[in-house]
N, C-alpha and C positions, 0 to 999 in steps of 0.2 A: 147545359151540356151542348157540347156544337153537332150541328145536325151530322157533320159526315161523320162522327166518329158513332152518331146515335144509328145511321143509316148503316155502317161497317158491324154493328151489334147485331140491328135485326138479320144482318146478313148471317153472320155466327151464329148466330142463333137455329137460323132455319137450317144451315149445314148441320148442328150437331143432333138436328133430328134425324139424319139420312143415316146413319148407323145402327138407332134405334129400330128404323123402320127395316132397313135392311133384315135386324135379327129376328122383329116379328116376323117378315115374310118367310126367312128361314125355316124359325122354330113352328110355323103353317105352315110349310111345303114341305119340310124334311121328314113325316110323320106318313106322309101319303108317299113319298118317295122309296122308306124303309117298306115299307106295307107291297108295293109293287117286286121291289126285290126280294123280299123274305118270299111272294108269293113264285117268286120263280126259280126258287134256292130248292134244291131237296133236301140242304141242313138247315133252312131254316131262320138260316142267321139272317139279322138286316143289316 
């Protein structure tokens, strides 16, 4: 394999974690975010 195209992979490759990671951070912040608002809603909704 030639190295720049090997080197052009790892790079894709660690980009297509950055979405992954993104969504964890989400689906862990967005649960403490709903929680703040439902607590300052008097309906309650998040």
């Amino acid at each position: 394999m030639d190295p720049q195209n090997l080197r052009e992979y790892e790079w894709v490759r660690r980009v297509e974690w950055l979405p992954t990671l993104a969504l964890l951070a989400v689906a862990f912040l967005w649960p403490r975010r709903s929680n703040k608002k439902a607590a300052g809603n008097p309906d309650g909704l998040a």
